[in-house]
Each structure stands twice: as C-alpha cells, then as structure tokens.
N, C-alpha and C positions, 0 to 999 in steps of 0.2 A: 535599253532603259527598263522594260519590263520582265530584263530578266532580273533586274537589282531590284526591284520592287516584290518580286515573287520570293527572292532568296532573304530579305528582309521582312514578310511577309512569315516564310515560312521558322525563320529565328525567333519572330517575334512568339509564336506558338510553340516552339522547343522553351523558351524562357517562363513562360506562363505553366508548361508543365513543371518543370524545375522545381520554380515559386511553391506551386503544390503542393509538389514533394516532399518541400522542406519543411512548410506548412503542417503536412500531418507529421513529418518528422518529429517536429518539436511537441505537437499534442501529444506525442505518442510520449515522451518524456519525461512530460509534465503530469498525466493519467498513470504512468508507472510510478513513479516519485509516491502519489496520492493513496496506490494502491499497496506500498509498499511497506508505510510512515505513516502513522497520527498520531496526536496530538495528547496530553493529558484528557484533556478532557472528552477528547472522543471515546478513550479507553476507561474514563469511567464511567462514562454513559453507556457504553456497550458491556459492562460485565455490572452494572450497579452498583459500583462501589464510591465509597467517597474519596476526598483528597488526600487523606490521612492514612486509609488501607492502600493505597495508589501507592505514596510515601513509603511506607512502610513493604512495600512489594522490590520498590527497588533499593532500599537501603539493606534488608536480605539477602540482593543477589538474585532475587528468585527471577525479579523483571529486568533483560538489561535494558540499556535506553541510552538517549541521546542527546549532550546537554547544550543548549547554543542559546545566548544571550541570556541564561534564566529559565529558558522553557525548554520542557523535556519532549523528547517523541518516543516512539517504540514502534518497533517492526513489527508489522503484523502478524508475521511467521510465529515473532516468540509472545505473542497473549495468544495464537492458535498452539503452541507446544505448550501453555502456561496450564492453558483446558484442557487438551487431550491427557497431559502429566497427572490430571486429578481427576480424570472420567473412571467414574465409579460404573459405567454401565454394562462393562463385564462382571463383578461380581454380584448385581442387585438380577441378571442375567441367570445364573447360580443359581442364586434364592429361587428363581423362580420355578425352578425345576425339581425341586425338591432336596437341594443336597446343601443341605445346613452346615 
C-alpha cells in the first residue's frame, strides 16, 4: 500500500513540474508575440508621429503591416529597418571630421 502511495506521490510531483513547463511555455509565447507586434498606436508614440503620417507610411509601402478586424500592427524589425534606412549618423559623422 505504501508503495501506491509513494508512486502516486511521486506522479503527483512529475505533474506539477509538467504544469510549469507548460506555464512558462505559453508566457514565453505570449512575451514573443508582444515583442515582436505593436500596435498603431504604440508606433506612433514611439517614433512621434501622428495617425495621418502613420497612414501615409503604410499606404507608400515604406511600413508593411498587418490588418485584422480594422486595426493595424507592424513588426518591430520593420520600424527598426524603417530607422536605421534613414540614420543619417554616418554622414553628419563626415562633417565632423572635416571632409565637406
């Protein structure tokens, strides 16, 4: 009898780590999705732009995005390629060395 109790016992603690697992599995998921995706409005609060140049970013082509129920998202990667494509801090870099 107390070996059914021990081996139940010790399932119970394999289950519980499982549980865990799966636990941080799904955070882990959910925090990639977050990191990966935002929102209109996140992007225009992060570069200061209004809804209009937002608009207009992706009706260019310049921003691509992602359209579901009405609201757009954009991957983080392409407003980080959207900035590095316009970092002027190589050539102001130049200037500063003397060669006009």
């Amino acid at each position: 009898m107390s070996e059914l109790i021990d081996m139940i016992l010790r399932l119970s603690d394999d289950i519980k780590i499982v549980k865990a697992y799966l636990q941080h599995l799904g955070k882990n998921k959910v925090d990639q999705f977050r990191e990966n995706w935002i929102d209109g409005q996140d992007v225009m609060q992060a570069l200061h732009i209004s809804k209009r140049t937002l608009q207009s970013l992706r009706d260019s082509g310049v921003l691509p995005y992602s359209r579901i129920n009405g609201k757009f998202y954009y991957k983080v990667e392409d407003i980080e390629t959207l900035l590095e494509s316009n970092y002027s801090g190589k050539k102001s870099e130049r200037r500063s060395h003397g060669n006009h």
